[in-house]
C-alpha positions in Angstrom: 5.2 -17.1 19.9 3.6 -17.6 16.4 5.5 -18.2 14.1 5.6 -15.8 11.3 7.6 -16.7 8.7 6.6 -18.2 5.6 8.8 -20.0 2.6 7.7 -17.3 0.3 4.9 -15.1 -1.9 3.2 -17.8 -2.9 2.4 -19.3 0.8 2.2 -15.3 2.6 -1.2 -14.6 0.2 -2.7 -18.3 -0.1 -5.5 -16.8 1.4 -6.3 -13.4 -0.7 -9.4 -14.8 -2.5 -11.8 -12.8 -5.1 -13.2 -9.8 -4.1 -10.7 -9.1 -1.1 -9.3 -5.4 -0.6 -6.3 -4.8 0.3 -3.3 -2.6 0.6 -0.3 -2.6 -1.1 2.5 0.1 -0.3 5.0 2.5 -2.7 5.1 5.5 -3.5 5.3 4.8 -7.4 7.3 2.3 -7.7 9.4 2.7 -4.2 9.0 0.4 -1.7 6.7 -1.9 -4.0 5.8 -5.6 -2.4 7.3 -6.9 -5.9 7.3 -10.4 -4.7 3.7 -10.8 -3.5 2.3 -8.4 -6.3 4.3 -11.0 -8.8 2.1 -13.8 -6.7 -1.0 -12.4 -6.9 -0.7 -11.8 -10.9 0.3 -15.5 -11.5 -3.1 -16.8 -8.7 -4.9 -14.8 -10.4 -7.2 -13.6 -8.2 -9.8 -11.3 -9.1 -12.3 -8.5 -8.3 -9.7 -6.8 -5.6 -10.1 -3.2 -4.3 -6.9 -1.8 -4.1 -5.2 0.7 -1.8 -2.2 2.2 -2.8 -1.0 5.8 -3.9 -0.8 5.2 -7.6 -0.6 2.4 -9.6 2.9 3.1 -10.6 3.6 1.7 -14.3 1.7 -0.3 -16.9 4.7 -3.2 -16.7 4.9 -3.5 -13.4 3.7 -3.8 -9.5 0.2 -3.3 -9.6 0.3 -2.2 -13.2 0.8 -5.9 -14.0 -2.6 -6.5 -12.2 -4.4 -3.8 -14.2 -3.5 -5.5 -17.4 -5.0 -8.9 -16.3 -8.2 -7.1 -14.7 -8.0 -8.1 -11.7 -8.4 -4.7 -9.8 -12.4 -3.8 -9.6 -11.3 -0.4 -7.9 -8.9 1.5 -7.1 -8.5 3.7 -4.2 -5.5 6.2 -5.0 -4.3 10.2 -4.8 -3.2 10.1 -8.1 -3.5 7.7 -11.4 0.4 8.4 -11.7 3.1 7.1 -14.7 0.4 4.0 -15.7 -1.2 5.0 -19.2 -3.5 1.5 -18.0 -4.8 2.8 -15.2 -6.1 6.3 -17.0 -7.3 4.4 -19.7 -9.9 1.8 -17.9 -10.4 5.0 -15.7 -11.8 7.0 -18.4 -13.8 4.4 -20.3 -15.8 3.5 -16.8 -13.9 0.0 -16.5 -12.7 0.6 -13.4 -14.0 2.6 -10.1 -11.9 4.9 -9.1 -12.1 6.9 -5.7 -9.1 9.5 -6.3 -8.3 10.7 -2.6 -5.8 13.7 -1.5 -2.3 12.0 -0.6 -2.4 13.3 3.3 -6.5 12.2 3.1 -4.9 8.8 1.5 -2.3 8.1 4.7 -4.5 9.0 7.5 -7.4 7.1 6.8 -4.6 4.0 7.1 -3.5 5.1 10.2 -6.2 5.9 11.3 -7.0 2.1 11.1 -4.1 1.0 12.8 -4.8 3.3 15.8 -8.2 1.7 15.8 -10.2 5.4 14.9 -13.0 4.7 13.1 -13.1 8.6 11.5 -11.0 11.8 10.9 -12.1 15.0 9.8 -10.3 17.2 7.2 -10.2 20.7 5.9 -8.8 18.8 2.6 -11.7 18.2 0.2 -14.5 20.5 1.4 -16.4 22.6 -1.1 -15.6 20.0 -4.2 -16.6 17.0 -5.9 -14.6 14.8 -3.2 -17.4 16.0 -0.3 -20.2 15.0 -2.3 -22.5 13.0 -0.3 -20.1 13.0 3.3 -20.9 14.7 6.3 -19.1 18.7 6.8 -18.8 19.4 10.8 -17.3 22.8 11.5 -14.9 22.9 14.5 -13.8 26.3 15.6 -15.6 28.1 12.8 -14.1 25.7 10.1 -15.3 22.9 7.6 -14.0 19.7 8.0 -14.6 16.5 6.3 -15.4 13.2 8.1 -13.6 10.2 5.9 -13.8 6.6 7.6 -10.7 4.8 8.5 -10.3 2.1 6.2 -10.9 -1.7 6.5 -8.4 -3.7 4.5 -8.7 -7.2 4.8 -5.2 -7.3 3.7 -2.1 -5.0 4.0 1.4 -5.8 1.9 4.2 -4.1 2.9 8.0 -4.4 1.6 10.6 -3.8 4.3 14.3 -3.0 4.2 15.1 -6.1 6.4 13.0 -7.9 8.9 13.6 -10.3 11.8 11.4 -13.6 13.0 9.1 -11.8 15.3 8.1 -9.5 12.2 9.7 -6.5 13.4 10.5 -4.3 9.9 13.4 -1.8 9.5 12.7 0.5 6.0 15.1 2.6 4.4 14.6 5.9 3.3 12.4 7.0 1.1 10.7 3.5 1.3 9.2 3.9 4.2 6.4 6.0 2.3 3.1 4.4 2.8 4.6 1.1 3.9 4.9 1.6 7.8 0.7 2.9 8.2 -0.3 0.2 6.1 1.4 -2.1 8.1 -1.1 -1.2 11.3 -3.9 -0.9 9.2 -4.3 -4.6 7.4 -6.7 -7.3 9.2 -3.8 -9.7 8.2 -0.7 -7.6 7.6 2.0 -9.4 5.2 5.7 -8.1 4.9 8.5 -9.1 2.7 11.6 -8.1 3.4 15.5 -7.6 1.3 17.2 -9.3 4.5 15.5 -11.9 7.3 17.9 -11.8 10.2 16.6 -14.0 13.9 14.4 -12.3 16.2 17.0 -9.9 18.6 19.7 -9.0 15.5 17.9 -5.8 14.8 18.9 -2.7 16.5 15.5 -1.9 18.7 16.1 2.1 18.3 16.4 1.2 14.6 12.7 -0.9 14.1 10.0 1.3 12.3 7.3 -0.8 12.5 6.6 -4.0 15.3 6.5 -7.2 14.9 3.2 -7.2 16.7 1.4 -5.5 13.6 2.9 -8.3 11.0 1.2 -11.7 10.6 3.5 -13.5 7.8 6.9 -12.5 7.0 9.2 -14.0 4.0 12.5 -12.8 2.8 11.4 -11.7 -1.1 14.2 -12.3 -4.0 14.7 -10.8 -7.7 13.7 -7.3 -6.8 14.3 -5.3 -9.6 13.6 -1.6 -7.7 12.8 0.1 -11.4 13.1 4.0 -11.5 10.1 5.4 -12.4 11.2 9.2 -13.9 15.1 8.6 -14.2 16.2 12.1 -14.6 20.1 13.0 -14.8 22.1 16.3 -14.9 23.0 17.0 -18.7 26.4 17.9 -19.5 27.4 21.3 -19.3 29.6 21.1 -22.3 
């Protein structure tokens, strides 16, 4: 076997040059890859297209990238908590394709299954069916979107073991497990690297077959996007 793991950020995205696209999972800012986001800041690599739901905050994860322009576009359902992203939206700095969150995760797994194409219903008859073919199935619209082609996808895992097989937990899992099929190269850090047979096999979200470089991450910081509380009732 390959071996897969890697020292740390730095070494898992030495080969993410200028004008690569890739995807980067989270749901805001759950289940971020903090450590290879960090990475790709301090390279500074620019001109990426970026997959990810939103761009979370203008401090952090891919927010941090925003703020040293190196994001061309953005491919996202929603522009989210990052007053960054909506500003260089607006003012034409960045392209932006805004895509409908179930739209969003199957065109990545569709990429991992190897489908070149869905169709929706999602989208048909506005401004996100402009210029895309409309088949009707069964006396129904539906919009053909292509899979995507990410030359990179960065994934954060719960833990992880030396074959590359990655556990998530809860609400984590997100977008993180489709991206993980979906990347030419697929790159995962993970909380905990345990030896290749230590993981429960009923337990393993996504297989180690999908994952190229592997590195246990450090310093997360796992930052609460809305932190809401109950107020007192006295």
């Amino acid at each position: 076997m390959i071996n897969k793991v890697v020292s740390g950020a730095e070494e898992a995205i030495r080969d993410i040059a200028d004008g690569a696209t890739l995807m980067l999972g989270g749901f805001g800012l759950c289940g971020i890859p903090e450590n290879c986001i960090n990475a790709l800041v301090k390279k500074q690599v620019k001109q990426l297209t970026c997959i990810s739901n939103n761009a979370g905050v203008d401090d952090f994860g891919i927010g941090l990238m925003l703020q040293q322009r190196q994001v061309k576009k953005m491919i996202s359902s929603y522009v989210g908590e990052n007053a960054e992203f909506e500003r260089q939206l607006l003012s034409g700095e960045l392209e932006v394709d805004l895509i409908p969150q179930g739209t969003l995760a199957t065109r990545c797994l569709a990429a991992g299954y190897g489908m070149p194409a869905i169709f929706t219903p999602a989208g048909v008859g506005t401004e996100v069916a402009a210029g895309k073919e409309i088949r009707n199935f069964n006396g129904k619209d539906y919009l053909m979107e292509y899979a995507f082609d990410a030359d990179f996808a960065i994934v954060k895992a719960w833990k992880g073991d030396t074959a590359g097989n990655l556990m998530f937990r809860s609400t984590s899992r997100n977008f993180n497990p489709v991206m993980a099929m979906a990347g030419k190269i697929t790159i995962a850090e993970v909380e905990e690297l345990v030896e290749a047979g230590e993981l429960d096999p009923d337990h393993i979200h996504t297989p180690g077959i999908y994952v190229h470089r592997i590195f246990q991450g450090k310093d997360y910081e796992k930052r609460i996007e809305q932190r809401t509380v109950r107020k007192s009732e006295v």
